[in-house]
N, C-alpha and C positions, 0 to 999 in steps of 0.2 A: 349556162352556169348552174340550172339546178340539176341537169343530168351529170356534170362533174361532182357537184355536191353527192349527190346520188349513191354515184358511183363508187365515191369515196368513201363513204358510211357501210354501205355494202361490205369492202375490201379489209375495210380497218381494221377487224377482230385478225381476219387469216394474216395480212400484214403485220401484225403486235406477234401472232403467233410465230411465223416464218422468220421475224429478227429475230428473238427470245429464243426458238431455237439453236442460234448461230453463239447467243451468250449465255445463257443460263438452262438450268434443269428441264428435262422437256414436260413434267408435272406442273412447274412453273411458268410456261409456257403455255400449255393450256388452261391451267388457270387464269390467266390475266388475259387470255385469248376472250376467255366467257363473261370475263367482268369486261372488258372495253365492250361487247356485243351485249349484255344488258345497260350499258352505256349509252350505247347506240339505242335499245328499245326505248330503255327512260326518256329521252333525247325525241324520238320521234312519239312517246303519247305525249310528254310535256305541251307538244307540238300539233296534236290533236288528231297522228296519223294514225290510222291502222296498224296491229301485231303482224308482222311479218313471217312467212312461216320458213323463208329461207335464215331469217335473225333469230328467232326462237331455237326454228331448228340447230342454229348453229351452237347453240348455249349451250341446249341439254347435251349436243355431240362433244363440245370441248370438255365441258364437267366430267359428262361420262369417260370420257378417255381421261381424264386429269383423276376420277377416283378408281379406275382400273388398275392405273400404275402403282397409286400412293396403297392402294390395299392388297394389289393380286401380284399384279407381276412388274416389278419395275425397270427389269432386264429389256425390254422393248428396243431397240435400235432408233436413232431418228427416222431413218427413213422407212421402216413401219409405221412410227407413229404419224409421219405424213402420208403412208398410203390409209390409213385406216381414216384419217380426216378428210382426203379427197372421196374416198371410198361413202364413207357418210353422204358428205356432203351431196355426190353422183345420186346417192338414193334419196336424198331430201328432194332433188330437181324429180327425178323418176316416178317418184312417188308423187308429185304435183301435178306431171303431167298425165300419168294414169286416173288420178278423180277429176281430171281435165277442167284444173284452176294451176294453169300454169305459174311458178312463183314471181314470173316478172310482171304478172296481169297485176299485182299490187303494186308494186315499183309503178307501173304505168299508168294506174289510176289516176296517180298523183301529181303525174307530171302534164298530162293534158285534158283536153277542153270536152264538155261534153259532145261536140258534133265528131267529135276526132274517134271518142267513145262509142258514137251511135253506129260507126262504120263497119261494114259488113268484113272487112279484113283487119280490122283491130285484134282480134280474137285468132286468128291466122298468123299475122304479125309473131306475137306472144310466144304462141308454139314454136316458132320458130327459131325464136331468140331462145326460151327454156334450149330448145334440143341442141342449139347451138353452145351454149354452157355447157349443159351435158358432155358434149364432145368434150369439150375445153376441160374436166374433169378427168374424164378420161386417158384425154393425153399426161395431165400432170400427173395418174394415177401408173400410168406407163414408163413415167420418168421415173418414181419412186419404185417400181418394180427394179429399171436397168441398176439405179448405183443401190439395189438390195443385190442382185445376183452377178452387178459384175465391179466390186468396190475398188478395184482397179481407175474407174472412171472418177475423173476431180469432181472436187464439190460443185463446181460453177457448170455444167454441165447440164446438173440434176435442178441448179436453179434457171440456167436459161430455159431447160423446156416451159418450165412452169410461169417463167415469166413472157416467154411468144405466145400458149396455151391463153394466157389468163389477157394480154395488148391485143391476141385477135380478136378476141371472144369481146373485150369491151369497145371496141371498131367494131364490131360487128352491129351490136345492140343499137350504137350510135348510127350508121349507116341505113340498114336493111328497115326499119319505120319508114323513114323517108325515100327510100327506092320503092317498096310497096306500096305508100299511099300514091307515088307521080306516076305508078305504073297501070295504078288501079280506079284512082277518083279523074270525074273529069275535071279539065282544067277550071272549071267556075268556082269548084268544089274542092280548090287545092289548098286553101291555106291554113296555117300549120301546120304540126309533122306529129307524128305517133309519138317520136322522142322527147315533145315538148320543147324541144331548141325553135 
């Protein structure tokens, strides 16, 4: 349940975003993209978690695209302003993984135990799931390229990549802890799971 909660909180800003897109201004769209994601920060210090640096980063990324359009250029197409959000967001993961404090090592703090923490593939884990996001970026970032250059393609199209990109990528996260730790810890030494389920 708290990896659903989790995951949920994570998704919520880009999810406010991607509807908002579909009915109103894409300025307004990212604006209310950045307040529901300082929503979410408020919400987890209320709660006494850690600044996340995939949720901060997300703010300054929505704001900034939300004051680019309202002062520079407002002509932006949606599906620029979705590849320049995936595009961010690919380098918020990239950038995490380069000063090698993957973004989901916080997400995962929180969710499990400290023996789970002391594990020699905890840290392994992590990387793994970052790079696998990453990918999942990627692909959504590739969807928003096809219906830029071939607008021929329906709009459900450019959402389902983004929606298989975004189900595997959280299957992923949930799976791959617990295939790592049953592959790696001896059986005396198995209980709980990276994911915290």
């Amino acid at each position: 349940m708290r990896f659903v909660m989790m995951i949920f909180l994570i998704l919520l800003p880009f999810g406010v975003f991607s509807a908002l897109m579909l009915l109103t201004s894409a300025d307004m769209a990212l604006f209310a993209a950045a307040a529901t994601g300082l929503a979410v920060i408020a919400w987890d210090q209320f709660r006494g978690r850690q600044l996340k640096i995939l949720g901060a980063g997300s703010v300054v990324l929505f704001v900034g695209l939300g004051l680019y359009l309202t002062l520079v250029d407002s002509s932006l197409g949606s599906s620029a302003i979705k590849l320049a959000v995936d595009a961010g967001v690919l380098a918020i993961s990239l950038m995490s993984i380069a000063i090698r404090k993957p973004f989901t090592l916080q997400y995962a703090r929180e969710l499990v135990d400290a023996e789970t923490l002391a594990l020699p593939g905890f840290m392994t884990a992590n990387y793994a799931i970052a790079w696998a996001w990453s990918a999942c970026f990627v692909l959504m970032m590739a969807g928003n390229i096809l219906m830029i250059y071939l607008p021929s393609l329906p709009l459900w199209a450019g959402i389902a990549i983004a929606f298989a990109a975004r189900t595997t990528a959280v299957y992923f996260t949930k799976w791959y802890p617990n295939y790592h730790k049953a592959k790696f810890t001896p059986p005396a030494n198995s209980a709980g799971a990276l994911s915290g389920s």
